[in-house]
C-alpha distance (Angstrom), angle and dihedral (degrees) to the residues before:
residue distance angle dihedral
X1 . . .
X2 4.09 . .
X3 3.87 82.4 .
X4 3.76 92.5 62.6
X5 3.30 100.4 47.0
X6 3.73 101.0 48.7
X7 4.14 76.1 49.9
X8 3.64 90.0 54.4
X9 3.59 96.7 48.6
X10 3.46 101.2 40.5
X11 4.15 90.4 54.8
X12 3.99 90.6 41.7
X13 4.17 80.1 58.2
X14 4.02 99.0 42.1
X15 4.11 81.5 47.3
X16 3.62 96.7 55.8
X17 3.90 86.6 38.8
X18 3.98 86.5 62.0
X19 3.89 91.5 44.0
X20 3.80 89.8 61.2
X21 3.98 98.5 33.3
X22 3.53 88.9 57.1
X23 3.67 93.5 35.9
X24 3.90 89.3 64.9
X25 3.88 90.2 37.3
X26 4.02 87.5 65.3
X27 4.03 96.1 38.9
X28 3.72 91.6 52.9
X29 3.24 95.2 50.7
X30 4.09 96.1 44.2
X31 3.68 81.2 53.1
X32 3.78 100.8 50.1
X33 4.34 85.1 48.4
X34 4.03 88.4 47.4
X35 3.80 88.2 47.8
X36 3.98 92.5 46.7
X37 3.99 103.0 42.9
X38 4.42 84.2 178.4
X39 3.88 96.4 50.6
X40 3.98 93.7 119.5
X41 3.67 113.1 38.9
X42 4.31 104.3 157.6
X43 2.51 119.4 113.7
X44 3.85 102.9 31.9
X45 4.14 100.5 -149.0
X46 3.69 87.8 56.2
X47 4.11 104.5 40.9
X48 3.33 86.5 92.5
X49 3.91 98.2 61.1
X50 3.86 91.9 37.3
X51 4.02 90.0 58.8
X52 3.81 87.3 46.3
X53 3.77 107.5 152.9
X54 4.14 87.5 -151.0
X55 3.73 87.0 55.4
X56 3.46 99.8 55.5
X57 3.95 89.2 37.4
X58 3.74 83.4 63.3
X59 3.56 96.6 53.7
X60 3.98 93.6 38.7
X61 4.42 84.6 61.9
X62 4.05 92.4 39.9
X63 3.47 88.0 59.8
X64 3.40 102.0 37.9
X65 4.20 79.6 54.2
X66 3.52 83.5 58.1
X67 3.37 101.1 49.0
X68 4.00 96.5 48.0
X69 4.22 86.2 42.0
X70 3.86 88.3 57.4
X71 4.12 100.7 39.7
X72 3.85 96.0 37.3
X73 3.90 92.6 43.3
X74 4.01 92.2 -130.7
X75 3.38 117.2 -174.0
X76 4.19 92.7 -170.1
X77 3.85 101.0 137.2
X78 3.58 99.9 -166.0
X79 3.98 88.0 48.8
X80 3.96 96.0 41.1
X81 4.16 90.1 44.0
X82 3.99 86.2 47.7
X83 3.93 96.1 48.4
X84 4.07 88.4 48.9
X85 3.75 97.6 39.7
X86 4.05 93.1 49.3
X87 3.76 83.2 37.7
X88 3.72 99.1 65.7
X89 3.78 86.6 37.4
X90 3.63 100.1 66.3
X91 3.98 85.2 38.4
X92 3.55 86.3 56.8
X93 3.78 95.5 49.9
X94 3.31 95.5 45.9
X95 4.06 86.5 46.0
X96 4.03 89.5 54.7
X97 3.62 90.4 46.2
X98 3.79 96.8 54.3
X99 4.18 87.1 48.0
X100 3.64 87.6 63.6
X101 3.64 98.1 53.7
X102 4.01 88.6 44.2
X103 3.26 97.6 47.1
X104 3.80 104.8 25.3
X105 3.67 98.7 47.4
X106 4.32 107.5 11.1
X107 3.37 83.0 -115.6
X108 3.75 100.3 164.3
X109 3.45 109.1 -173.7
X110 3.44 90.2 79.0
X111 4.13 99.3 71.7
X112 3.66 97.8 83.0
X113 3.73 89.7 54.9
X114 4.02 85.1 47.3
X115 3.66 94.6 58.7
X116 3.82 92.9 37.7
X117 3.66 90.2 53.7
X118 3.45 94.3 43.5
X119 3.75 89.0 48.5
X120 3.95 89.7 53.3
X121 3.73 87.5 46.5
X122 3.37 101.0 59.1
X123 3.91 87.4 36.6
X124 3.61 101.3 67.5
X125 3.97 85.1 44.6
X126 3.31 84.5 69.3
X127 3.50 103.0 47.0
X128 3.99 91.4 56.5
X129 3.75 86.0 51.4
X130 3.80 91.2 64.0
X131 3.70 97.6 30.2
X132 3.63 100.3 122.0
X133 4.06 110.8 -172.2
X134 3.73 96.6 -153.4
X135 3.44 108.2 70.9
């Protein structure tokens, strides 16, 4: 029984750990895109919705979310499920733009970012599939 609950706690920990790791992961990067308004270029008709300043406002709060979710320990669902879903979102975005570039132009630089996205991606999956509400 002592087992289980040093299990339990030690899991509820490593969860809120990933809340706030990833957390950051998204803020940082919602920074570096406000900071660099020309970061995605290819193709030219859509630069201007890639460098969106809403967009990366939207991934600047669903990390913050994160962040707060993860150091607070908040158990809101609605506000946790939010932060993840809009999470993966801009992740997703940012994922789609980085394809075109790849595969559009060759434009290699981009395939770190691919994996790290990806990475992220499949990251906060994770996290929603051991959020447990009832803590």
């Amino acid at each position: 029984m002592l087992h289980r609950k040093l299990n339990l706690n030690l899991h509820h920990k490593l969860s809120r750990w990933n809340f706030i790791k990833t957390g950051l992961l998204i803020v940082s990067l919602a920074v570096c895109f406000i900071v660099d308004r020309t970061y995605f270029f290819y193709p030219p008709s859509l630069a201007p919705a890639w460098n969106n300043l809403w967009v990366d406002s939207i991934g600047l709060l669903a990390g913050l979310v994160l962040v707060l979710c993860g150091v607070l320990d908040v158990h809101v669902d609605l506000l946790v499920k939010l932060g993840l879903g809009v999470s993966v979102a801009f992740l997703t975005v940012l994922l789609v733009a980085a394809f075109f570039h790849v595969v559009g132009l060759g434009y290699f630089r981009f395939h770190p970012a691919i994996v790290f996205e990806l990475y992220s991606i499949v990251n906060l999956m994770q996290i929603a599939y051991e959020y447990d509400p009832q803590d």
